[in-house]
C-alpha positions as CSV (number, residue, x, y, z in Angstrom):
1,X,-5.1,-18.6,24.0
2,X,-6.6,-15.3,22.4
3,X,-8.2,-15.9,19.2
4,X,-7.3,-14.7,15.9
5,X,-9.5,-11.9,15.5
6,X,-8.3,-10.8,18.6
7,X,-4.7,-10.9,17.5
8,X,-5.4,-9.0,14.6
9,X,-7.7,-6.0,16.3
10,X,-4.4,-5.8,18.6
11,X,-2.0,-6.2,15.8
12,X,-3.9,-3.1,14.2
13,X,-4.1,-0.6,17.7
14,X,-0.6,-0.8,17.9
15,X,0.6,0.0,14.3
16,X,-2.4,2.1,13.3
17,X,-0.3,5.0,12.7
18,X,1.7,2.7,9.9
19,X,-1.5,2.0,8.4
20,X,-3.6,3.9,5.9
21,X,-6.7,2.8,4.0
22,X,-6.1,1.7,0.5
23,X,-8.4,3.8,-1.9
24,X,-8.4,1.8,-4.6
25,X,-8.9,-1.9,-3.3
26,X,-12.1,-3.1,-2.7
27,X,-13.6,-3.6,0.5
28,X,-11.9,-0.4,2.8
29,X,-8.7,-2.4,2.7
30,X,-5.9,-0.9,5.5
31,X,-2.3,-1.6,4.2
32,X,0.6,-0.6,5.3
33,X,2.4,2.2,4.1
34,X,5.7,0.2,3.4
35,X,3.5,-1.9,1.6
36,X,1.8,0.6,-0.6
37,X,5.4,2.5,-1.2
38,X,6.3,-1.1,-2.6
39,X,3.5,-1.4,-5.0
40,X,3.9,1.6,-6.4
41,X,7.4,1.3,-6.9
42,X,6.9,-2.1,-8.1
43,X,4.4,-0.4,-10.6
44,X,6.9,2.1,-11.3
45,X,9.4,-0.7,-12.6
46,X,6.7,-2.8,-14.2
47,X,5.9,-2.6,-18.1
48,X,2.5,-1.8,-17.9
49,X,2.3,-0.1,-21.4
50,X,-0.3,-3.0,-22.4
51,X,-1.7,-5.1,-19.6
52,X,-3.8,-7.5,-21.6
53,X,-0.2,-8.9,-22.5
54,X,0.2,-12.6,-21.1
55,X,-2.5,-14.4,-19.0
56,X,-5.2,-13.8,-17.1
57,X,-3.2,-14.1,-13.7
58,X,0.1,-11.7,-16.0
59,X,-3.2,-9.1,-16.5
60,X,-5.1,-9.2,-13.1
61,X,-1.5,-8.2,-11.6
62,X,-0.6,-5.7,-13.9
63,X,-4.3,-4.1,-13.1
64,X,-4.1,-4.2,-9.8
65,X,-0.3,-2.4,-10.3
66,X,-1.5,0.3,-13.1
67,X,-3.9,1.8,-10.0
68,X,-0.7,2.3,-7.8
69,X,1.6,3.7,-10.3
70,X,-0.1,7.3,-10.1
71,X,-2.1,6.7,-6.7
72,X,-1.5,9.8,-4.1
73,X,-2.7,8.3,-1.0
74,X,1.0,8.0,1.0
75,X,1.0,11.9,-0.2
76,X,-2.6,12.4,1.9
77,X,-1.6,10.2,4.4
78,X,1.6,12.2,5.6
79,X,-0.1,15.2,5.4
């Protein structure tokens, strides 16, 4: 049996072209780019007018959201 790591590196060759590399989340983080149309339409349909509303776990998502709501990188990414 292959190990994880393994799995992944192959998981990754074979989508690569899927895949962009998020400029806004720490540590050179690769999402997808279904993913990354999701957040920011999820951040799009949010109400992120004032995102120390709620808890700490209500503000830490609606930070991590605010970054995608005007973020470009599909834009770069297709062209």
């Amino acid at each position: 049996m292959r190990d994880m790591q393994g799995q992944i590196n192959e998981w990754i060759s074979r989508n690569r072209q899927n895949l962009i590399r998020c400029p806004h989340q720490p540590g050179n983080l690769l999402i997808t780019k279904w993913s990354c149309r999701m957040r920011r339409l999820k951040a799009q349909k949010e109400d992120l007018a004032n995102v120390m509303s709620g808890d700490v776990m209500d503000y830490v998502h609606r930070q991590g959201l605010s970054i995608c709501l005007n973020c470009d990188a599909l834009k770069k990414a297709a062209a």
